[in-house]
C-alpha positions as CSV (number, residue, x, y, z in Angstrom):
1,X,95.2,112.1,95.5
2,X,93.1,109.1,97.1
3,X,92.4,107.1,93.7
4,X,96.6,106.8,93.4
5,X,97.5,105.6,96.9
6,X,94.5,102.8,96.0
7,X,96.2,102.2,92.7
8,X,100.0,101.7,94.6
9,X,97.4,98.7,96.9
10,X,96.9,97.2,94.0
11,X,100.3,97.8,92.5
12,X,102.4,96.6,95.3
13,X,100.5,93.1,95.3
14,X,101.0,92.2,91.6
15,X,104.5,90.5,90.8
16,X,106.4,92.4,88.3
17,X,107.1,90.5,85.5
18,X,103.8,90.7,84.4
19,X,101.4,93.0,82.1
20,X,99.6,94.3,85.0
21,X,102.7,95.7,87.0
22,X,102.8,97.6,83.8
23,X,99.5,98.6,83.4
24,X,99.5,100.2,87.1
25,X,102.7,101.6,86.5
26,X,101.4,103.5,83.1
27,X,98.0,104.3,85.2
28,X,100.1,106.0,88.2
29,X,102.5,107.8,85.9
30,X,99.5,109.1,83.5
31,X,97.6,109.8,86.6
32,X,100.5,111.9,88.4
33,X,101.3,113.4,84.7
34,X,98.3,114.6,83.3
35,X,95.7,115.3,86.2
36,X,97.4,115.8,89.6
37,X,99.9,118.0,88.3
38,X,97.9,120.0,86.4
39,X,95.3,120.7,89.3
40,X,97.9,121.4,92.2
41,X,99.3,123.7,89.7
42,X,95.9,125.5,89.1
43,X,94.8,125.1,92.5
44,X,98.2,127.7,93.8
45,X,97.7,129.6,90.4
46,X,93.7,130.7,91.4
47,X,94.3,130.7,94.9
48,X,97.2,133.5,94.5
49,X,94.8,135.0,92.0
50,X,91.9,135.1,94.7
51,X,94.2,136.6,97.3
52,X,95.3,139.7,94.8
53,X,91.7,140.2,93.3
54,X,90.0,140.0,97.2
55,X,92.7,142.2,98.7
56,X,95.2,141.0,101.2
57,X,93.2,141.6,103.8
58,X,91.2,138.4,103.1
59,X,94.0,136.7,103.9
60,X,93.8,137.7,107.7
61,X,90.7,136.1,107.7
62,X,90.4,132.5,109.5
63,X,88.6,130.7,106.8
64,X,91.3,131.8,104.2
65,X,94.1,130.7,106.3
66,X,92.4,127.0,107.4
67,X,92.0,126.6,103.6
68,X,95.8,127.8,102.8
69,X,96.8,125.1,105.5
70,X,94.8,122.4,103.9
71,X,96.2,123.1,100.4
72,X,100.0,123.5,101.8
73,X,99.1,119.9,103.4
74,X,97.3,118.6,100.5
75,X,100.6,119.8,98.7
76,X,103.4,117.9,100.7
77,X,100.8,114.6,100.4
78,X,101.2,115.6,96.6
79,X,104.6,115.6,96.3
80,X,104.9,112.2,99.2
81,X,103.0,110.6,96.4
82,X,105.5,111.7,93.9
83,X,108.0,109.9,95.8
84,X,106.1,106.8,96.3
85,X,105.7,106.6,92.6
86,X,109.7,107.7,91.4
87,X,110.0,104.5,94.2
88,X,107.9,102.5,92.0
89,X,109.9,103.4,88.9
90,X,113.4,102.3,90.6
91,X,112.5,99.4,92.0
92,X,111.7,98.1,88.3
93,X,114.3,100.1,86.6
94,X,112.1,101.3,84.5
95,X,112.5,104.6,82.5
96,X,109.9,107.5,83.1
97,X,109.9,109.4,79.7
């Protein structure tokens, strides 16, 4: 999550006509695509999966419920980012798939 708002820095101060706008836009989509999804996706997945095998009543405990509010913040910054980067994409017109 921190290593793509540093790539949209670097993005946002490179003109873009040139190679580099489209190597940042291919490292942000590839980055968004194949790792960030995939791990908020596992993150829910295990952390469902710990609640079931534990019992619910883990979930009444304060630790568990600090570290469900961090991951339900950690996944609205997930999906902000998504934005920032479909804003990216329109601002260039350029085609995502």
């Amino acid at each position: 999550l921190l290593y793509l708002r540093r790539i949209f820095v670097y993005h946002a101060d490179v003109k873009p006509e040139s190679d580099t706008y489209e190597i940042f836009s291919l490292m942000e989509l590839r980055l968004m695509k194949y790792i960030m999804n995939p791990a908020m996706i596992a993150t829910w997945i295990f952390g469902v999966w710990l609640v079931y095998l534990a019992g619910h009543e883990i979930a009444m405990q304060l630790w568990m419920q600090i570290k469900t509010a961090a991951v339900v913040i950690l996944t609205y910054y997930h999906f902000t980012l998504g934005k920032y980067l479909n804003d990216f994409f329109i601002v260039k017109n350029l085609n995502i798939d």
